[in-house]
N, CA, C and O atoms as CSV, one atom per row, in Angstrom:
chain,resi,resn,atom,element,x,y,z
A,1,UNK,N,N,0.852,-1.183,0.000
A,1,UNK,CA,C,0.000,0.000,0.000
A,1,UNK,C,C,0.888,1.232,0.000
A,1,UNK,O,O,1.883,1.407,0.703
A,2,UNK,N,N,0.403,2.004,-0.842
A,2,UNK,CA,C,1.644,3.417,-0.939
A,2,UNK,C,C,0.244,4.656,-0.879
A,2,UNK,O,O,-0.778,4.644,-1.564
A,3,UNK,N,N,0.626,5.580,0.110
A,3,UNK,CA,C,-0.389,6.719,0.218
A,3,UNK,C,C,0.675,7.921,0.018
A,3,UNK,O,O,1.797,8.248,0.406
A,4,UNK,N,N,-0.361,8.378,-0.825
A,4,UNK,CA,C,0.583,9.964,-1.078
A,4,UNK,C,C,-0.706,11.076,-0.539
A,4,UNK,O,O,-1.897,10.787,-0.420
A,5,UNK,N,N,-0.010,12.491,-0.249
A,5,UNK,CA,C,-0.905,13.647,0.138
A,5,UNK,C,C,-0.722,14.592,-0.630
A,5,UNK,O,O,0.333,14.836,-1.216
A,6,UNK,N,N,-1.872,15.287,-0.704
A,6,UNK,CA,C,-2.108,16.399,-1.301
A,6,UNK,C,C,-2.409,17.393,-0.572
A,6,UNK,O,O,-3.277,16.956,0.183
A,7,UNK,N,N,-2.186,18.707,-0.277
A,7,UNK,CA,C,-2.781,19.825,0.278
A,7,UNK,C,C,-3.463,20.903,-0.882
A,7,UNK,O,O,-2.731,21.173,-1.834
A,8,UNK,N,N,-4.147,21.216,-0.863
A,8,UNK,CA,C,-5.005,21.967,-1.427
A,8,UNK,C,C,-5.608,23.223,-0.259
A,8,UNK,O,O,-6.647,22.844,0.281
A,9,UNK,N,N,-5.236,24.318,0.101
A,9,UNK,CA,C,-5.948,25.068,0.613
A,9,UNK,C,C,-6.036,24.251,1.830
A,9,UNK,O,O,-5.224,23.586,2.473
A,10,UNK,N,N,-7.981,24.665,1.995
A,10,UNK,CA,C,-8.879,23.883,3.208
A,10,UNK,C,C,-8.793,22.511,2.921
A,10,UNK,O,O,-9.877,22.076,3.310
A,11,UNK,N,N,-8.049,21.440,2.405
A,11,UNK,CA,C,-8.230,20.260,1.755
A,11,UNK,C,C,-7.207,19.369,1.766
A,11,UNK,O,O,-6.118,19.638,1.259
A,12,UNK,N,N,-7.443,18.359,2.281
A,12,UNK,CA,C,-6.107,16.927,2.343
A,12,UNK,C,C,-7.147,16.081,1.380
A,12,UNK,O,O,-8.346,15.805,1.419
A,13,UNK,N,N,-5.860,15.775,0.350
A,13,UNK,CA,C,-5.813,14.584,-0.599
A,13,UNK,C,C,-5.547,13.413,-0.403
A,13,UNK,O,O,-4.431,13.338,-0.916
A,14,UNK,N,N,-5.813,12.296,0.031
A,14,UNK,CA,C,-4.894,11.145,-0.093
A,14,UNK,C,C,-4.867,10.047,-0.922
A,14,UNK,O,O,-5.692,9.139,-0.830
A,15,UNK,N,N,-3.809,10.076,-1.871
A,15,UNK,CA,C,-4.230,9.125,-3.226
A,15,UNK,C,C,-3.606,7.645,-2.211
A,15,UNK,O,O,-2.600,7.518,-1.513
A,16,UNK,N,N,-4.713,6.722,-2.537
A,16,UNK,CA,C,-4.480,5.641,-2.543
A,16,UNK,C,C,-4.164,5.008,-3.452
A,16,UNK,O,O,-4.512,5.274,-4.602
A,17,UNK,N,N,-3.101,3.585,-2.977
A,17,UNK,CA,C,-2.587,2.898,-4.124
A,17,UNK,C,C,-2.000,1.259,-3.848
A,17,UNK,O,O,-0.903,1.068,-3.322
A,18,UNK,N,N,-2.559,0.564,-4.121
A,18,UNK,CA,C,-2.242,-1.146,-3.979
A,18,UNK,C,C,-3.346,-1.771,-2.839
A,18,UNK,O,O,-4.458,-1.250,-2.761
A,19,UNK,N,N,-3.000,-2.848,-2.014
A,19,UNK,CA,C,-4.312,-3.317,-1.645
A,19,UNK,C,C,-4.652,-3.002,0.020
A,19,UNK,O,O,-3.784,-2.973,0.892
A,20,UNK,N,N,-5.624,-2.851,0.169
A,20,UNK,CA,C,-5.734,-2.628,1.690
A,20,UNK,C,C,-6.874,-3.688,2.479
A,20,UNK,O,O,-8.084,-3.821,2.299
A,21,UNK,N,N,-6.141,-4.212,3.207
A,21,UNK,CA,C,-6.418,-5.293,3.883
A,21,UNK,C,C,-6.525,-4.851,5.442
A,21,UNK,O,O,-6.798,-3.700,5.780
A,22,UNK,N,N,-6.267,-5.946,6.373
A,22,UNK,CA,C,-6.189,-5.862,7.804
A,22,UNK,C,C,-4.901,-5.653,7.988
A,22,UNK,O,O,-4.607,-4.961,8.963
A,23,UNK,N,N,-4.023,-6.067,7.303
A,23,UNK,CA,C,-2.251,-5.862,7.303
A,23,UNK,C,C,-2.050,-4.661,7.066
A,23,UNK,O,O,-0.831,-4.502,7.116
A,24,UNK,N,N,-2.757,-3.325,6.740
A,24,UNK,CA,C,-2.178,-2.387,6.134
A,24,UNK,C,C,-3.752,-0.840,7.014
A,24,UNK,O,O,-3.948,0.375,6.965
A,25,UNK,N,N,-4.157,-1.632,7.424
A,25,UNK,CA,C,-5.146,-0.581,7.217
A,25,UNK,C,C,-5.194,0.685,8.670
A,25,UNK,O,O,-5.679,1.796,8.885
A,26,UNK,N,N,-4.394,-0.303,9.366
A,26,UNK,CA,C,-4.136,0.568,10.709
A,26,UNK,C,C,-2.785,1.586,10.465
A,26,UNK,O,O,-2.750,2.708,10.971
A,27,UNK,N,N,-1.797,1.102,9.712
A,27,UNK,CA,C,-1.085,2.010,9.360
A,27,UNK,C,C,-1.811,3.239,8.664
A,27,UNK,O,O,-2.134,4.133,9.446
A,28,UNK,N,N,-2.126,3.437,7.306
A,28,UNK,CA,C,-3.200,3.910,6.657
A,28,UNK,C,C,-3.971,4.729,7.901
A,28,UNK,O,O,-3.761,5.931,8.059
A,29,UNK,N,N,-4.616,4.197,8.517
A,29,UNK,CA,C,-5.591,5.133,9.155
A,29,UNK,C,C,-4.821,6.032,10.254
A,29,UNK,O,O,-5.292,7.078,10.703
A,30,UNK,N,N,-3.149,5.298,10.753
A,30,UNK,CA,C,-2.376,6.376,11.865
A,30,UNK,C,C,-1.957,7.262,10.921
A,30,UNK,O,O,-1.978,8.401,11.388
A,31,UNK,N,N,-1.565,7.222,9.731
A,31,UNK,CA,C,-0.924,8.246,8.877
A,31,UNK,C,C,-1.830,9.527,8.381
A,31,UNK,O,O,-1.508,10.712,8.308
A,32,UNK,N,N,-3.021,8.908,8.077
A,32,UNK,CA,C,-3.956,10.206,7.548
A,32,UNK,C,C,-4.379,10.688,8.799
A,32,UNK,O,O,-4.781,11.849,8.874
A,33,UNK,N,N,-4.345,9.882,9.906
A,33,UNK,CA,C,-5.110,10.597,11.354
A,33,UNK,C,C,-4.087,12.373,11.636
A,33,UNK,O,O,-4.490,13.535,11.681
A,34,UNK,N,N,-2.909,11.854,11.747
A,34,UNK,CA,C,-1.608,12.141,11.708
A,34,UNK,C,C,-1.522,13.727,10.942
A,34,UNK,O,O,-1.100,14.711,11.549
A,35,UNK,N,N,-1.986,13.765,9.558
A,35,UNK,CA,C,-1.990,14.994,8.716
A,35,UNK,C,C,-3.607,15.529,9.451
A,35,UNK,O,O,-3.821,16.671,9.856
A,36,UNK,N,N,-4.248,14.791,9.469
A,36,UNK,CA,C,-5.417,15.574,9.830
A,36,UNK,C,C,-5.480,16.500,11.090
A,36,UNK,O,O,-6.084,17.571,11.038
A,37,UNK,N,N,-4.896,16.103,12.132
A,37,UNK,CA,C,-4.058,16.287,13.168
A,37,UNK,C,C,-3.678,17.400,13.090
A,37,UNK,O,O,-4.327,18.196,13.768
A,38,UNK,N,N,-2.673,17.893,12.389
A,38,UNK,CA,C,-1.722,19.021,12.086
A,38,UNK,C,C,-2.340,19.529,11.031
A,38,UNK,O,O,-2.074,20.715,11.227
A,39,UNK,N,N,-3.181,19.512,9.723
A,39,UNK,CA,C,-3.731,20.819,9.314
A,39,UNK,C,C,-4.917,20.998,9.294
A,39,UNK,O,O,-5.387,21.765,8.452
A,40,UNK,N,N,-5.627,20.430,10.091
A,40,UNK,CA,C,-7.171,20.299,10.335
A,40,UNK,C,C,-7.682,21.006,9.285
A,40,UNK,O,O,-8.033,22.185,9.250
A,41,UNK,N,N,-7.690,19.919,8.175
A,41,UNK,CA,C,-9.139,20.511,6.641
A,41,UNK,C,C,-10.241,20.166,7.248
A,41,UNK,O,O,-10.508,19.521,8.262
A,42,UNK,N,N,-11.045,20.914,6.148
A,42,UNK,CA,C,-12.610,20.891,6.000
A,42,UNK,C,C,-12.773,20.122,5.034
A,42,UNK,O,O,-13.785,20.605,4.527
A,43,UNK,N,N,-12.469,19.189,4.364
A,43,UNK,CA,C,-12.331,18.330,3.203
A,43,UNK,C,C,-11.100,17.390,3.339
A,43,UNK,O,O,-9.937,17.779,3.234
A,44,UNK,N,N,-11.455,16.208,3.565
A,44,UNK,CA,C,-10.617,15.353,3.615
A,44,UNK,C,C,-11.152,14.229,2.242
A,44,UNK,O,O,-12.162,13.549,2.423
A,45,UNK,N,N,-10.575,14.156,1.251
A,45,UNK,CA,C,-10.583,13.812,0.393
A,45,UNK,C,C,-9.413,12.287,-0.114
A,45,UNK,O,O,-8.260,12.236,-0.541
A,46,UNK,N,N,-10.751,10.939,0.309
A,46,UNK,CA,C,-9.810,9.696,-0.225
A,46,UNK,C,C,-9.916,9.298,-1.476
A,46,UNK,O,O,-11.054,9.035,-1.865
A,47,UNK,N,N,-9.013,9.179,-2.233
A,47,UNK,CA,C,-9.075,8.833,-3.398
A,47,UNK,C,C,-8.663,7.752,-3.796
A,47,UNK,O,O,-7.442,7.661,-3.924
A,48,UNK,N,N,-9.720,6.260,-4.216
A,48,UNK,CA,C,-9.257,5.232,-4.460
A,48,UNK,C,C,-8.978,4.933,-5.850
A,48,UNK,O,O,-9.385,3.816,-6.172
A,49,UNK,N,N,-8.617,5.348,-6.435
A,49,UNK,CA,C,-8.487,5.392,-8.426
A,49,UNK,C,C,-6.990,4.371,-8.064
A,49,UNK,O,O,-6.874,3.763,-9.128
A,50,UNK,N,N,-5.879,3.906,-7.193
A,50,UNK,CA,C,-5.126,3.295,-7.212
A,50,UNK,C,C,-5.272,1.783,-6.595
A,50,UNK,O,O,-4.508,0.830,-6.748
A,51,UNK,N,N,-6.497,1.865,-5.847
A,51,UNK,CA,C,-6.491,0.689,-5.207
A,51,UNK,C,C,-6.972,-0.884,-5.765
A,51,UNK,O,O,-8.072,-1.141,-6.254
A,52,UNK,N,N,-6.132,-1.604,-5.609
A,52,UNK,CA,C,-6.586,-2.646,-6.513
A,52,UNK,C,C,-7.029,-3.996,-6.009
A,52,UNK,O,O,-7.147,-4.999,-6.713
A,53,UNK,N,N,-7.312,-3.896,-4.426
A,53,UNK,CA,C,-7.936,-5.032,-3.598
A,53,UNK,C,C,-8.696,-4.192,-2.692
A,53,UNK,O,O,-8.033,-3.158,-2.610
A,54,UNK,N,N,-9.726,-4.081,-1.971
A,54,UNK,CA,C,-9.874,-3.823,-0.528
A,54,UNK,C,C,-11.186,-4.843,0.167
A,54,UNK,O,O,-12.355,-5.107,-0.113
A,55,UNK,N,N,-10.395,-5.130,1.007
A,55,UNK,CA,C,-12.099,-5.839,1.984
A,55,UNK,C,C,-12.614,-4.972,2.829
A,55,UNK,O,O,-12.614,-3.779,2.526
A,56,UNK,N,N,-13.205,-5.455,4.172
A,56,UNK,CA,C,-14.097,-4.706,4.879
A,56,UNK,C,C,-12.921,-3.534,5.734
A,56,UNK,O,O,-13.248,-2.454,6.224
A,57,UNK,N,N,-11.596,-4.104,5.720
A,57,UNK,CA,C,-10.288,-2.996,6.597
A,57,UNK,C,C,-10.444,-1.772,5.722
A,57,UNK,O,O,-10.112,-0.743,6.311
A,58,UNK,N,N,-10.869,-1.593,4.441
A,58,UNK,CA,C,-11.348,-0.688,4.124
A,58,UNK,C,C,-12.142,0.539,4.790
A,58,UNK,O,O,-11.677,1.631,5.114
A,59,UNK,N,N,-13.490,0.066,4.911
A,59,UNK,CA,C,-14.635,0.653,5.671
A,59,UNK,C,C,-14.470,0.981,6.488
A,59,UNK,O,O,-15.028,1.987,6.926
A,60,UNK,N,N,-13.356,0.095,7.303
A,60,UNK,CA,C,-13.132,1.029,8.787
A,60,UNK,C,C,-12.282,2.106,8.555
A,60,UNK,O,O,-12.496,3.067,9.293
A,61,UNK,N,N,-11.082,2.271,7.480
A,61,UNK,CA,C,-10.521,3.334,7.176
A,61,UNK,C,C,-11.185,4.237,7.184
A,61,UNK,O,O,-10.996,5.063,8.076
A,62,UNK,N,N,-12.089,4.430,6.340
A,62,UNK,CA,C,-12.738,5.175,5.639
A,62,UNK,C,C,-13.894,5.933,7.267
A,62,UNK,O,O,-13.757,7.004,7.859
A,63,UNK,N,N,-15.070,4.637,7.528
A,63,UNK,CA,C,-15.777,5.348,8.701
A,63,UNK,C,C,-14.526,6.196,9.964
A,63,UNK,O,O,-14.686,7.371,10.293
A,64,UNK,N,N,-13.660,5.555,10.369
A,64,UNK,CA,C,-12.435,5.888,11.419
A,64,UNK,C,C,-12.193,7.633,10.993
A,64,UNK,O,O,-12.275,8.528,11.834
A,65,UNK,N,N,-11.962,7.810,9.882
A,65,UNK,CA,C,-11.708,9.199,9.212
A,65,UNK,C,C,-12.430,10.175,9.419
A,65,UNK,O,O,-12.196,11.224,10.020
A,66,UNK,N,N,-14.130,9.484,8.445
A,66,UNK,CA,C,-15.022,9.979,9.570
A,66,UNK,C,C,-15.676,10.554,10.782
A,66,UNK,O,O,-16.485,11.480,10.827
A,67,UNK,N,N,-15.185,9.847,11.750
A,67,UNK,CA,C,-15.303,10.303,13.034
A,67,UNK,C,C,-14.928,11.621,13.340
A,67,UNK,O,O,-15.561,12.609,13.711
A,68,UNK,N,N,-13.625,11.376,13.070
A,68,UNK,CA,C,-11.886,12.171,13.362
A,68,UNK,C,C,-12.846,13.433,12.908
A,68,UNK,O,O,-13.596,14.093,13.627
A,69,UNK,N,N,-12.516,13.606,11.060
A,69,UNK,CA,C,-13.194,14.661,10.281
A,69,UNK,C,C,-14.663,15.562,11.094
A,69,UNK,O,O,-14.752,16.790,11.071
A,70,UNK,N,N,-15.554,14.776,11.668
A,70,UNK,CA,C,-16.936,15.301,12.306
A,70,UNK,C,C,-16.159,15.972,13.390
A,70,UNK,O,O,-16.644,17.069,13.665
A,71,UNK,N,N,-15.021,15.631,14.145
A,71,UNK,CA,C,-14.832,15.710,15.340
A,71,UNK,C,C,-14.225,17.523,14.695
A,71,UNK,O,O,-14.115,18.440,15.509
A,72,UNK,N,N,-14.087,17.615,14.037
A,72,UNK,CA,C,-13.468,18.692,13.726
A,72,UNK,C,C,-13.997,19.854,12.814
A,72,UNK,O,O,-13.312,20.806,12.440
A,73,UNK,N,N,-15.770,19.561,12.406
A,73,UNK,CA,C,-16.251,20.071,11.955
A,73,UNK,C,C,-16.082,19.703,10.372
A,73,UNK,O,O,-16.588,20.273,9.406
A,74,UNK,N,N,-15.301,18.690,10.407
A,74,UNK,CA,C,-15.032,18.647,8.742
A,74,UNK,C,C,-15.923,17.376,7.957
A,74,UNK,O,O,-16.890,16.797,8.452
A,75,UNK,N,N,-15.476,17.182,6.952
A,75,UNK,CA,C,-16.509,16.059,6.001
A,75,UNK,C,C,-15.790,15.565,5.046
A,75,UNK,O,O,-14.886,16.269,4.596
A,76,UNK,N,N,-16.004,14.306,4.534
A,76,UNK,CA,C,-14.940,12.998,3.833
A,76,UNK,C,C,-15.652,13.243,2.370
A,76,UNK,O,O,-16.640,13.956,2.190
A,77,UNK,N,N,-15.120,12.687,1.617
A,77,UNK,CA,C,-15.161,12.403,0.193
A,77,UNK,C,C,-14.268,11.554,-0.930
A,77,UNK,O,O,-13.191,11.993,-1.333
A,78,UNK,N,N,-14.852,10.241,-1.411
A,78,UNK,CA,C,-14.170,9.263,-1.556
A,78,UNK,C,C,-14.354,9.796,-3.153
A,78,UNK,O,O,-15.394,10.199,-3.674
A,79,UNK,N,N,-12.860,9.655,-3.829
A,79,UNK,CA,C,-13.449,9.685,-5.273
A,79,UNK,C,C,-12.548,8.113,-5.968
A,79,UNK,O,O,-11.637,7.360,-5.626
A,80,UNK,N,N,-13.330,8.250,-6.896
A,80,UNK,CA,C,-12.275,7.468,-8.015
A,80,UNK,C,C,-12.465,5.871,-7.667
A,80,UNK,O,O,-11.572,5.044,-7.852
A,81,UNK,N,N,-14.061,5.493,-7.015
A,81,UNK,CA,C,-14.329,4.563,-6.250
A,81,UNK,C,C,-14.791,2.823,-7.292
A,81,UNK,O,O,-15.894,2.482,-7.719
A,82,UNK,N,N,-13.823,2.295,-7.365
A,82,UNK,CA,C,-14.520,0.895,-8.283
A,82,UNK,C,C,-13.887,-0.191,-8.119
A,82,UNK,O,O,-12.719,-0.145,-7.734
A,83,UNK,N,N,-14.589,-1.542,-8.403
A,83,UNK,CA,C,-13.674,-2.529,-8.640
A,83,UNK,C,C,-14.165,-3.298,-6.743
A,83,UNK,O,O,-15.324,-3.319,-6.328
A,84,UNK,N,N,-12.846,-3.864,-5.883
A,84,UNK,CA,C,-13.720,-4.350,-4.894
A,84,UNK,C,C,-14.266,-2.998,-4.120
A,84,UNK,O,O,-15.453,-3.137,-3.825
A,85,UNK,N,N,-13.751,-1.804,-3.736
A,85,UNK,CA,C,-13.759,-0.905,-3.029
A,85,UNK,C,C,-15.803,-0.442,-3.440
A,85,UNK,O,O,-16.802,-0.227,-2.754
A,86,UNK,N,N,-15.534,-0.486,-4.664
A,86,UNK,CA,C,-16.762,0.050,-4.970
A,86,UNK,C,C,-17.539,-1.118,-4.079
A,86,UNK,O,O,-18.198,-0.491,-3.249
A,87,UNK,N,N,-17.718,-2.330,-3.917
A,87,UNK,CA,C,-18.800,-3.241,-3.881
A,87,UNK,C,C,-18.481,-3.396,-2.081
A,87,UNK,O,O,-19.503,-3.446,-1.396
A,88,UNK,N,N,-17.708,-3.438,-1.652
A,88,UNK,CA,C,-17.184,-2.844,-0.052
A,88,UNK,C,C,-18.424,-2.052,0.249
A,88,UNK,O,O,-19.230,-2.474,1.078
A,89,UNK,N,N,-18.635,-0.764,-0.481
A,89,UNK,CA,C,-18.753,0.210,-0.210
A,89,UNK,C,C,-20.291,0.243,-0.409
A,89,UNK,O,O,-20.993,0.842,0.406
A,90,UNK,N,N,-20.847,-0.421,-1.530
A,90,UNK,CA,C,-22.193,-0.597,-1.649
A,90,UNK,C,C,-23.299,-1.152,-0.766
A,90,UNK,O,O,-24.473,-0.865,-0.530
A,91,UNK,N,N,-22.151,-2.352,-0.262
A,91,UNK,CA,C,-22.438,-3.192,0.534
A,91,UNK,C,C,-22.948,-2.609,2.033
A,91,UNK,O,O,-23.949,-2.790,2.726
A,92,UNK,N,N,-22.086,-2.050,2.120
A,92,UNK,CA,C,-22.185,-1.387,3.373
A,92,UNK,C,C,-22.678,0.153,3.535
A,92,UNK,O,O,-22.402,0.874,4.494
A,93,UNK,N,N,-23.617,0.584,2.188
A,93,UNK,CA,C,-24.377,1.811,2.101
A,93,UNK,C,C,-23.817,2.765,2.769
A,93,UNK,O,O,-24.409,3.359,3.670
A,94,UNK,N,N,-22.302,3.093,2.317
A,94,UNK,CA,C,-21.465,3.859,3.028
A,94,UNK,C,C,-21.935,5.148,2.450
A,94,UNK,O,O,-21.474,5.991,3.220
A,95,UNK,N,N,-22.578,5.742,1.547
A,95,UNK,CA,C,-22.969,6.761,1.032
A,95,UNK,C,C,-23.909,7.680,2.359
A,95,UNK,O,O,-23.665,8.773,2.869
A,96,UNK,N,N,-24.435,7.220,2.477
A,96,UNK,CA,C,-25.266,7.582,4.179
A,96,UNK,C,C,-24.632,8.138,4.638
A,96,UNK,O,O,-25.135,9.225,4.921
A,97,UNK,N,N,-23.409,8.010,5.015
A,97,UNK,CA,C,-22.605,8.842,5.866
A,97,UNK,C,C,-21.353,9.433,4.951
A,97,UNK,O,O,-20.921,10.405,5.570
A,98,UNK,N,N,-20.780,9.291,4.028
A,98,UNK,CA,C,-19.894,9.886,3.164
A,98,UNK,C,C,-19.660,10.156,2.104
A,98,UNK,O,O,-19.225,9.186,1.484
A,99,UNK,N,N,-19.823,12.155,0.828
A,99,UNK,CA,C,-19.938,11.676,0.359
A,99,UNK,C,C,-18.911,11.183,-1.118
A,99,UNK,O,O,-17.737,11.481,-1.341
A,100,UNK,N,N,-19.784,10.411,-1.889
A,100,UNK,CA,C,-18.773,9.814,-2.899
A,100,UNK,C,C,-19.023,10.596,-4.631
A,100,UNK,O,O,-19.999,11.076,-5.208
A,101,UNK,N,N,-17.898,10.435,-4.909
A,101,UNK,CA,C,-18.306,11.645,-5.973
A,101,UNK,C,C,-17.770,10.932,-6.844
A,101,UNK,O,O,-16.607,10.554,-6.699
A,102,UNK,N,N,-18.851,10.447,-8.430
A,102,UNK,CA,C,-18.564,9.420,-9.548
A,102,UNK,C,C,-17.966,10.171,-10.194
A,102,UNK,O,O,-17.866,11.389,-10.341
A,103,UNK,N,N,-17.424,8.969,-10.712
A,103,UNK,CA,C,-15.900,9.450,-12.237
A,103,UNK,C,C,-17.545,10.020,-13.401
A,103,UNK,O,O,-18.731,9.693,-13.344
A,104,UNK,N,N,-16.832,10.891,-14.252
A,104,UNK,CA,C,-17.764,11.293,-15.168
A,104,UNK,C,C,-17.626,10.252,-16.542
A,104,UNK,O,O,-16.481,9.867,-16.783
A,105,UNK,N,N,-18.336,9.946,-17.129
A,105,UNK,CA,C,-17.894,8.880,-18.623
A,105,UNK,C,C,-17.623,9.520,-19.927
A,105,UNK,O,O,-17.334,8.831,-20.906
């Protein structure tokens, strides 16, 4: 798993990239906790367009962020979402609480 950041203004990027499992996902979630931490955005923005496995260690990434983000007045946004991540994500009507913004065709 390789995570890169983006700053944008009010806004953390984090491109995701390779697979995220239970082996990887607690790292992942201390690292973005970590930037969120120190520049407290209003947009925390995950971007899965790199990821090419995820199971349910996913979801907890993703809700865990969540929390953090509310705790701070801020709000998540997953883009670039398909493949298992997308069906993770369906599954678990993660849209309810975060939101996800489709690739255009």
């Amino acid at each position: 798993m390789n995570i890169k950041f983006q700053e944008n203004f009010n806004e953390l990027e984090v491109l995701l990239s390779g697979e995220i499992d239970h082996h990887c996902a607690r790292g992942i979630s201390e690292s973005i906790d970590f930037k969120i931490r120190r520049l407290c955005p209003s947009l925390l923005i995950l971007d899965f367009g790199g990821v090419s496995f995820m199971d349910s260690s996913g979801l907890a990434v993703v809700m865990g962020r969540r929390k953090l983000m509310n705790s701070i007045d801020g709000s998540v946004e997953l883009r670039h979402v398909c493949g298992a991540a997308k069906k993770v994500f369906e599954m678990a009507e993660i849209s309810r609480y975060v939101t996800i913004k489709e690739d255009k065709i």
